[in-house]
C-alpha positions in Angstrom: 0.0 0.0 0.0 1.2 3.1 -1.1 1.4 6.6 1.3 -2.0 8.5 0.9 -3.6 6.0 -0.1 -6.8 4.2 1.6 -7.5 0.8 0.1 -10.9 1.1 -1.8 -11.3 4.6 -2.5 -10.9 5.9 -6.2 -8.0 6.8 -7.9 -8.6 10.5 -9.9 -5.6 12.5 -12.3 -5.6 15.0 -14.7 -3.1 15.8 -17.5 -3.0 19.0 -19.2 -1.0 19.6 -22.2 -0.5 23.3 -23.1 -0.4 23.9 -26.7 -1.7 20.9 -28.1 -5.7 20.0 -29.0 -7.3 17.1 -29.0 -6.8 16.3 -32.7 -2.6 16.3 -32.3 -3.2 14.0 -29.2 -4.9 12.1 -31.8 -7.6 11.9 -29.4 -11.8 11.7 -29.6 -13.7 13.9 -27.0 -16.2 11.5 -24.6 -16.4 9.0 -21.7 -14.7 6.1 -21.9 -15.5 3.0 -19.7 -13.4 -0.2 -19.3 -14.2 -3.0 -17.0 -11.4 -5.7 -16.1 -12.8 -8.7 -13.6 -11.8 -6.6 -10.3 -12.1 -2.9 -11.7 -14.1 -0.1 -13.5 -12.1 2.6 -15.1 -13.5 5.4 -16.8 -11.4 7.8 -18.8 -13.2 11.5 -19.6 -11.5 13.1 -22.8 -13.0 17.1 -22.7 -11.3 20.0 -24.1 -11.6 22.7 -21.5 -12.8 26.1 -22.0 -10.2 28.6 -22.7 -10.0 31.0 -19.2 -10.5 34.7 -20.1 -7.9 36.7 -18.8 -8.7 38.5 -15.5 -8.4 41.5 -17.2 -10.9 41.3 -20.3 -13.5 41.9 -17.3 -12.1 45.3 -16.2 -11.6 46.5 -19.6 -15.3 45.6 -20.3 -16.7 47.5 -17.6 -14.3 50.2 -18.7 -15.5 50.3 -22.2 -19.1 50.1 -20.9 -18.4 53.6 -18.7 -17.5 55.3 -21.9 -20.5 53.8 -23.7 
C-alpha cells in the first residue's frame, strides 16, 4: 500500500498539455468506460474552456463607462 492512499477509494488525475488540442493527441472527446474482472475505469476526454484573462472583465466595464 502506497502513502495517501486508503484501500478502496478511487483513484482520480488529470493531465493538461499546453499547446496541443485534442486532434494532435490524436484523441476523440467523450467517456470512456473499461471494466477488467476486479475494476471499473472510466477515462473523460474534454477540451476545456479557454479562461479569459482577468483582465478582459475590467476592460469591459471600462469600455461600458464610456459607452
Amino acid at each position: 500500500m502506497r502513502a495517501g492512499y486508503t484501500d478502496g477509494e478511487a483513484i482520480a488525475a488529470q493531465l493538461v498539455y499546453q499547446g496541443e488540442t485534442l486532434a494532435s493527441l490524436a484523441l476523440t472527446e467523450g467517456v470512456y468506460t473499461y471494466t477488467l474482472p476486479s475494476d471499473t475505469i472510466t477515462l473523460t476526454i474534454s477540451a476545456a474552456p479557454v479562461p479569459v484573462p482577468a483582465a478582459a472583465p475590467l476592460m469591459l466595464a471600462g469600455l461600458a463607462a464610456f459607452g
